[in-house]
C-alpha positions in Angstrom: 16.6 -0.3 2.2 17.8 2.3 0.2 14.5 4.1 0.1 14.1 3.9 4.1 13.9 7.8 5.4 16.2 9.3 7.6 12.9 9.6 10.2 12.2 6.0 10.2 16.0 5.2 10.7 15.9 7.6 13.8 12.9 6.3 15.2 14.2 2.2 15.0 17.3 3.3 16.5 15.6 5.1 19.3 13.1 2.5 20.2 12.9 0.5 23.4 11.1 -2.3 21.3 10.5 -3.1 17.0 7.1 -4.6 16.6 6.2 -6.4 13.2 5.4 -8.7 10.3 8.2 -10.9 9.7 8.9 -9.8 6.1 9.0 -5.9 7.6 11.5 -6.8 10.4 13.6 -9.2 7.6 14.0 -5.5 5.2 15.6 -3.6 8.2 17.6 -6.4 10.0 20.4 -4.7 9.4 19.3 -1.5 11.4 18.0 -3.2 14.6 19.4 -5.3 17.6 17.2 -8.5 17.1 17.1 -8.2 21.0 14.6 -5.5 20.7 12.1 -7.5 18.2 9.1 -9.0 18.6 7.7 -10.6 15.1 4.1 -11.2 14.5 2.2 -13.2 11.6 0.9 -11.7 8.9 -3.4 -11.3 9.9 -2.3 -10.3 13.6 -2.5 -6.3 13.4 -4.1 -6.0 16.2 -2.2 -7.9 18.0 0.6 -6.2 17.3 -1.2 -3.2 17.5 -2.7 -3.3 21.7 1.5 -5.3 22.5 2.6 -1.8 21.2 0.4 0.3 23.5 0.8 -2.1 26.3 4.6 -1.8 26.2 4.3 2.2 25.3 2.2 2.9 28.6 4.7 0.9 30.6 7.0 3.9 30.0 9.0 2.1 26.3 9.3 3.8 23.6 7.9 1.6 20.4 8.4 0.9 16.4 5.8 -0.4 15.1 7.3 -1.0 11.3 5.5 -1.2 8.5 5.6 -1.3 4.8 5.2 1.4 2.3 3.3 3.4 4.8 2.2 3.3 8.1 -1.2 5.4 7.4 -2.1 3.8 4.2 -3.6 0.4 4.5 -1.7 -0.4 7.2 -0.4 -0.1 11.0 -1.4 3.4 12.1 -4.8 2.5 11.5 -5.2 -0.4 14.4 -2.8 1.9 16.5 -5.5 4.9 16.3 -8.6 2.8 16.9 -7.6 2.0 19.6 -6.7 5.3 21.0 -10.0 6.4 20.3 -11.4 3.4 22.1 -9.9 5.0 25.3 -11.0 7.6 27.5 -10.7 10.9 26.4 -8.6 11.8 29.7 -5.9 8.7 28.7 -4.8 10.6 25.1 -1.8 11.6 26.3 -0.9 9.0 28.2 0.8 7.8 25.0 2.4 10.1 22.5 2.0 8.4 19.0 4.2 9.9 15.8 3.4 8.5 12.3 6.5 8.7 10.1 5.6 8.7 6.8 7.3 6.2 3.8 7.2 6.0 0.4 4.0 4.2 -0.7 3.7 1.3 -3.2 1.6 3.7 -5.8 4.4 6.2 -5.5 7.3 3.8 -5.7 5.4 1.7 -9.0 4.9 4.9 -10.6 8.6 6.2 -10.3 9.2 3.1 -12.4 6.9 3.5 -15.4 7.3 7.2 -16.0 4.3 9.6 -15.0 1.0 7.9 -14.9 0.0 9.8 -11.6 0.5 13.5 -12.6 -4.0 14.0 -12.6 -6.3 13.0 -9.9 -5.6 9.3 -9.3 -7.9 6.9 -6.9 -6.0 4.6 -4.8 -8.8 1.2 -4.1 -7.3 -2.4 -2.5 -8.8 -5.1 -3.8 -9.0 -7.2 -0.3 -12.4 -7.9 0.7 -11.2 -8.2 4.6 -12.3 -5.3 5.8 -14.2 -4.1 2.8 -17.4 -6.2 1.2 -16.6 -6.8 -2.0 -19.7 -5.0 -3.3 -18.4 -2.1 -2.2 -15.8 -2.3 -3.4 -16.9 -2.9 -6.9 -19.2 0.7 -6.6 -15.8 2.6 -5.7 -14.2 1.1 -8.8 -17.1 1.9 -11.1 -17.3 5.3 -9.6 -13.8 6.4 -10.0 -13.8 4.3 -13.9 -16.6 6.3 -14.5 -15.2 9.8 -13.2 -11.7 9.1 -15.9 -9.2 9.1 -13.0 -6.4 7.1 -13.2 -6.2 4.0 -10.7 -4.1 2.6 -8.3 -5.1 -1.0 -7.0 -3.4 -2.8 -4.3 -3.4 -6.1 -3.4 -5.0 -7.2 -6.4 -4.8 -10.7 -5.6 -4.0 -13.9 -3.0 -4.2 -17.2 -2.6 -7.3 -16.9 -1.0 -8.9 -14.0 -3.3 -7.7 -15.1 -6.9 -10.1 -14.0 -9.0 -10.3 -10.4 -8.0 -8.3 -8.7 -10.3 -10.6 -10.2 -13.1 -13.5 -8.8 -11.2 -12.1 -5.7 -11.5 -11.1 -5.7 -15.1 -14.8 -6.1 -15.9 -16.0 -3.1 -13.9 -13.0 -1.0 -15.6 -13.8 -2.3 -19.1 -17.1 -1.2 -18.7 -15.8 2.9 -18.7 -12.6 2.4 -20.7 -11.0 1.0 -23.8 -9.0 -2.5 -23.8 -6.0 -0.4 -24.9 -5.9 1.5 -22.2 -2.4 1.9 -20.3 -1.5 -0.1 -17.0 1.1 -0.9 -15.1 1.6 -4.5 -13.3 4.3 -3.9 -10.4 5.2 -6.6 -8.4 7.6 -6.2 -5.8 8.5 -2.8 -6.8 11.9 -1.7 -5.3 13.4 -5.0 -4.5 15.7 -7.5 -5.6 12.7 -10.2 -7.3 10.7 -6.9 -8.8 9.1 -7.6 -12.4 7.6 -4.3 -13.8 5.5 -4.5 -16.9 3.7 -1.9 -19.2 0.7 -3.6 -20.8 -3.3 -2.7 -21.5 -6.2 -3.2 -19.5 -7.1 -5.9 -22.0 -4.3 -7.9 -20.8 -3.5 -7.0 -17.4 -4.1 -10.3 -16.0 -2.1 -12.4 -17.4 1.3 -10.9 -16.1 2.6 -11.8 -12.1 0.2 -10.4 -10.0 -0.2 -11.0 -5.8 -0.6 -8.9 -2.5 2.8 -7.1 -2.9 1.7 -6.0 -6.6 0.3 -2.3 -7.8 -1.8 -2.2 -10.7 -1.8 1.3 -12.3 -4.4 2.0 -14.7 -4.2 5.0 -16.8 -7.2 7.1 -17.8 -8.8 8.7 -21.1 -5.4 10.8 -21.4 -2.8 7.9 -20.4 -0.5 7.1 -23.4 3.0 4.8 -23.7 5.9 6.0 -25.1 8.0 3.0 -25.2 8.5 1.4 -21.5 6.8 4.4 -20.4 3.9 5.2 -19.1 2.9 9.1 -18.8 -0.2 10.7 -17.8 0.1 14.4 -19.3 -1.0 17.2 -16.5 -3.5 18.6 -18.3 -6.8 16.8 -19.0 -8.1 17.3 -22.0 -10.6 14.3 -23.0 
């Protein structure tokens, strides 16, 4: 809660209607009249996302809450697409504003120091939208270009052997020692944060709500840290 924006505050308390996954609405509870929510299942985004612009060209104004944020992996998305599935004459017959939060990469990194301060990638693991094949020629790409990595959702109960997928492509442009970050949770009260090597960076608690940071060719640890120096010199 104590990371919320002062935006996002303003825009729950000035919506008609909150729209969102249970485990959003739970985090601002104490911010909303539970007469205004409607809760959704995790997997229905566009549900949630055509009952907002229903309700918004009825004349309400909408929340549509999110984690992390809205335009990264997440709600905006759904909300656009369908914009652009109207016709060009019915834009502005909904005025949309994306307020920004504090995203999962940003929020593990303030935790283990500096890993992001070069050019970092940001990949999901989650073959839903993605083929996994795909997904595997962004992750050799960016392995093979030295950036440091940022990987979301690196694993579920229906996708558990992704992360190990993953390791092999990394392993394949960078030493076992090199620096990552396991962050699960980051920012709330069950969070476990651990500073380990891409040798080992399976075996520590890792699900959908986890970042993985890896660190590049210039990545070191100084203790519980973990700091990317700003200038690249491998």
């Amino acid at each position: 809660m104590k990371h919320i924006t002062p935006a996002a505050i303003d825009s729950l308390g000035e919506a008609d209607v909150i729209i969102g996954y249970g485990q959003y609405l739970r985090q601002v509870k104490d911010l909303v009249d539970e007469t205004r929510v409607q809760e959704f299942p995790m997997g229905k985004e566009q549900e949630r996302a055509l009952e907002a612009l229903r309700l918004a060209l009825e004349g309400m104004k909408v929340a549509v809450v999110t984690g992390g944020d809205a335009g990264i992996y997440d709600m905006a998305a759904p909300v656009f697409e369908l914009i652009a599935e109207m016709g060009e004459a019915d834009h502005s017959l909904v005025g949309i504003e994306v307020v920004p939060g504090i995203t999962a990469a940003n929020m593990a990194a303030s935790m283990v120091g500096s890993p992001l301060a070069q050019d970092f990638a940001v990949i999901s693991l989650s073959d839903r939208f993605v083929p996994w094949d795909q997904i595997e020629r962004r992750l050799d790409a960016v392995a093979g270009a030295d950036m440091v990595i940022a990987l979301y959702e690196p694993s579920s109960r229906h996708r558990p052997g992704q992360l190990g997928k993953a390791q092999e492509v990394l392993l394949r442009h960078r030493g076992e020692s090199t620096p990552v970050a396991v962050a699960r949770e980051a920012s709330r009260s069950d969070e476990t944060i651990n500073v380990t090597t891409l040798a080992r960076m399976t075996e520590f608690p890792h699900d959908k709500r986890t970042v993985i940071i890896v660190g590049n060719s210039t990545t070191k640890t100084v203790g519980d840290w973990m700091i990317t120096p700003r200038v690249y010199s491998a």
